[in-house]
N, C-alpha and C positions, 0 to 999 in steps of 0.2 A: 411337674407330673400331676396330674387328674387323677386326684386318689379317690375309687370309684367304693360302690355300697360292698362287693364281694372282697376287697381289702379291709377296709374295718372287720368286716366277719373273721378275715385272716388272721388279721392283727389282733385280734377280739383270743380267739383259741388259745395262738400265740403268749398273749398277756396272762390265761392262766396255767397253762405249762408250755414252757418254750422248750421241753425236748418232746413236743409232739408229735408224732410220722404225720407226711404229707396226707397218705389213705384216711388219717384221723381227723383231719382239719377238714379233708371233702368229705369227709363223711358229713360232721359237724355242722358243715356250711352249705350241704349240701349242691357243692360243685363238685364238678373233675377231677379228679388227681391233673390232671394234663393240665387245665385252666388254675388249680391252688400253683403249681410248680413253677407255671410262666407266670403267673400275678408273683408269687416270690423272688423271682430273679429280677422282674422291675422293681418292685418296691425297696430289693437291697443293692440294685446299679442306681437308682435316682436316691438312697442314701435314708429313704423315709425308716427303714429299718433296719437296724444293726446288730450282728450276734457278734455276743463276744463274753468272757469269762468278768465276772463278777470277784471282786476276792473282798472277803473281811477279814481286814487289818490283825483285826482282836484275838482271830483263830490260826490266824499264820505263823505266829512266835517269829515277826522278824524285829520283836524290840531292839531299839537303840538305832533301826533305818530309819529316814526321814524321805516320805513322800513327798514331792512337789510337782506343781506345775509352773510353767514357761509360757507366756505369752508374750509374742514374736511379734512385731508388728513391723511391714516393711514401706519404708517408701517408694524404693524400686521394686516392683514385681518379678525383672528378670532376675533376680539375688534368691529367688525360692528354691529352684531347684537344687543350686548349690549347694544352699544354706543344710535342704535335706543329706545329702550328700555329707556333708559336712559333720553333721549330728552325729550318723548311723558310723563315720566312719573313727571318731574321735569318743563319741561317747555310748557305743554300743552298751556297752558291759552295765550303766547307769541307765537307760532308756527303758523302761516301759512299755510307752504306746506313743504313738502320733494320733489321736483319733482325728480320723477325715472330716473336712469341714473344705467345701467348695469354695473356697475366695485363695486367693493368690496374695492378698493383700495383711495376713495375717498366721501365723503356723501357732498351734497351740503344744505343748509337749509333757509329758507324765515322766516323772524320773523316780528312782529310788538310787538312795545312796547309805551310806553307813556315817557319814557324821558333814557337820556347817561348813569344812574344809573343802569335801568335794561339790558342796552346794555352791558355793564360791568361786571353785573353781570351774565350773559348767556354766553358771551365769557369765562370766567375765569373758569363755571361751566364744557362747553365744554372742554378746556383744562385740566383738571381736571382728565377726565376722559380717559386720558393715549394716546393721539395723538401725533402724530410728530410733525405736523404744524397745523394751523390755519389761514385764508386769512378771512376778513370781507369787505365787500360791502355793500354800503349805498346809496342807489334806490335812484336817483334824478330825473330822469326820463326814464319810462318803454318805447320804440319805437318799433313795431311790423313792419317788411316792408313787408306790406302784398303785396303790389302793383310789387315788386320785384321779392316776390314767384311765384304770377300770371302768371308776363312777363316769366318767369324761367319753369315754369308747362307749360305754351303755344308751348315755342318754343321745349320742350321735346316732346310734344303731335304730332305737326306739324313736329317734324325730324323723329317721330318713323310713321306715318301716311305715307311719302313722303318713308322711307326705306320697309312700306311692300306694298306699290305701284309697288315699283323697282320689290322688289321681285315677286310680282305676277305676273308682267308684262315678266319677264324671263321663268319663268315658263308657260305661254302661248303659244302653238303650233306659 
């Protein structure tokens, strides 16, 4: 997808409150409610952006669970859909999230459990179910560098702002 100048502006809003209203981002960005709505339904069908609930571990009181994640790597491709299949229906009550990631070649997975028994026993479940490899990751602490995107979406905004300056200023008599 041709992530254009009025999506940064989107994303831009976005990045400093993400419970926004659409009317506030066109306001902001000075587009459409019509044009911010369909720019956000592409940019979260081609996957460029994701809503979804944030948790800190620290405020939750679920001590003594153990966060992990699962990375799946498959050799055969048609073994994906199963595999999901297979997760949701065995290890619902432990799962998490599956965050989306477009390749067929690899499933990533977020569990929570209550102790290294049932961690053992999901890994072993997974492997089981006829993969190549297996990588597990155990969440110590989640860091979001929001303050990075920002600086990064800024100076995107201000270089493509400064290029169609140039350009329009060429194209005047």
């Amino acid at each position: 997808m041709k992530v254009l100048g009025s999506d940064f502006k989107i994303i831009n809003c976005l990045l400093s409150n993400p419970r926004i209203q659409v009317e506030d981002i066109a306001k902001n960005t000075s587009l459409s409610t019509k044009t911010v709505t369909r720019r956000l339904e592409k940019l979260k069908e081609n996957h460029v952006v994701q809503f979804r609930i944030i948790r800190d571990m620290s405020t939750m009181q679920m001590i003594g669970y153990i966060e992990f994640g699962v990375m799946v790597n498959l050799e055969d491709t048609s073994l994906y859909q199963h595999i999901l299949e297979q997760v949701y229906k065995e290890m619902e009550e432990y799962l998490f999230v599956i965050p989306h990631v477009n390749q067929k070649e690899s499933i990533f997975l977020v569990f929570f459990c209550p102790n290294i028994a049932i961690v053992d026993w999901i890994l072993t479940r997974i492997q089981g179910y006829g993969v190549n490899k297996t990588a597990i990751f155990i969440t110590i602490n989640l860091v979001y560098y929001q303050d990075w995107v920002q600086r990064e979406f800024d100076k995107r905004l201000s270089s493509r702002a400064a290029k169609e300056q140039n350009q329009e200023e060429q194209q005047a008599p």
